[in-house]
C-alpha positions as semicolon CSV with decimal commas, in nm:
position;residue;x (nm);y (nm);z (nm)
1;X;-1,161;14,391;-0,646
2;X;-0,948;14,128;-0,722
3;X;-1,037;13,832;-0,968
4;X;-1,187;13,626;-0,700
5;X;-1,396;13,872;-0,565
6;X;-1,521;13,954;-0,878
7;X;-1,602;13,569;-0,972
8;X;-1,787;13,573;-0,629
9;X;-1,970;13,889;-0,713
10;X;-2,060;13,780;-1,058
11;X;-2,182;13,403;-0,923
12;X;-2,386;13,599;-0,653
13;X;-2,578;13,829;-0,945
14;X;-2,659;13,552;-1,168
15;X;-2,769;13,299;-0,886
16;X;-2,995;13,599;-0,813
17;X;-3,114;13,663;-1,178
18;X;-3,200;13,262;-1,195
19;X;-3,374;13,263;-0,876
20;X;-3,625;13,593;-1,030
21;X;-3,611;13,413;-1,331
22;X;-3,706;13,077;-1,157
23;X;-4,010;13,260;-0,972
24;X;-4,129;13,392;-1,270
25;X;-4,169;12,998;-1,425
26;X;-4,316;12,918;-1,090
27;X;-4,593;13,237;-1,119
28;X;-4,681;13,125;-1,442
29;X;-4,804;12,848;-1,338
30;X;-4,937;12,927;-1,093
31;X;-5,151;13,185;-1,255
32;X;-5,237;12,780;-1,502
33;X;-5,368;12,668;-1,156
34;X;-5,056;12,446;-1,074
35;X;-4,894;12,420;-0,807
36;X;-4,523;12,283;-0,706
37;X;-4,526;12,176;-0,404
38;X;-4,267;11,981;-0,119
39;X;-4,432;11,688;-0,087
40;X;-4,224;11,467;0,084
41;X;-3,875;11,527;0,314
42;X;-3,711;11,227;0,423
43;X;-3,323;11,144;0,534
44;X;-3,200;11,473;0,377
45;X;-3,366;11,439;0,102
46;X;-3,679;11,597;-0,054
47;X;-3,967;11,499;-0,281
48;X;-4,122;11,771;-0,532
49;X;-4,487;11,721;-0,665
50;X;-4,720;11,902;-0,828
51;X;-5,086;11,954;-0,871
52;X;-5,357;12,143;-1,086
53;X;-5,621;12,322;-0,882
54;X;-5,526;12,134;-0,561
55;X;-5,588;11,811;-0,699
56;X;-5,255;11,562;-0,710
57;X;-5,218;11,530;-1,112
58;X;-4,947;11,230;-1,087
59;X;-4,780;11,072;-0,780
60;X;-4,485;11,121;-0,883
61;X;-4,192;11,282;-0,758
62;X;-3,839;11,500;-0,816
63;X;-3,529;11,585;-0,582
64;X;-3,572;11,914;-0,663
65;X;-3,840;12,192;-0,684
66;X;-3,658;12,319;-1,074
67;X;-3,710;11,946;-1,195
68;X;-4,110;11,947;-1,113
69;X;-4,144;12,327;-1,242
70;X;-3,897;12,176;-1,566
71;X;-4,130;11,841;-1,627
72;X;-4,436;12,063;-1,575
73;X;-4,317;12,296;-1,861
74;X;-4,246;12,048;-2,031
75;X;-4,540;11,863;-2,041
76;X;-4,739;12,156;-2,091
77;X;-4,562;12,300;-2,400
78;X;-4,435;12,586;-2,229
79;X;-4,076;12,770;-2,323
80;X;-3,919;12,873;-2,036
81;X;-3,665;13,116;-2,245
């Protein structure tokens, strides 16, 4: 392959690795009783939330579903390494 396949290739196994990686943050806690969720989806845009036991926790919101799982982690004390 030449050098651009091979970027492409490389790209396409680590945006893979992330997502199982990103799944695995998600399951976690999930298994807490949280859950992210799409809570909103306006204009192009979309609105991340979260909840504990399927009870809203905070109204707030993120543009993206890594930023809610991120905060989340972050406010619980949880590595995500």
């Amino acid at each position: 392959m030449g050098r651009a396949a091979d970027r492409t290739a490389r790209r396409k196994a680590e945006a893979i690795e992330w997502r199982k990686q990103f799944d695995q943050r998600k399951e976690s806690l999930k298994n807490q009783g949280y859950e992210v969720y799409l809570s909103s989806k306006a204009h192009g845009e979309e609105g991340w939330s979260y909840r504990k036991d399927g009870k809203l926790i905070e109204g707030l919101a993120w543009e993206s579903e890594n930023g809610a799982v991120s905060y989340l982690e972050e406010k619980l004390k949880i590595s995500n390494q």
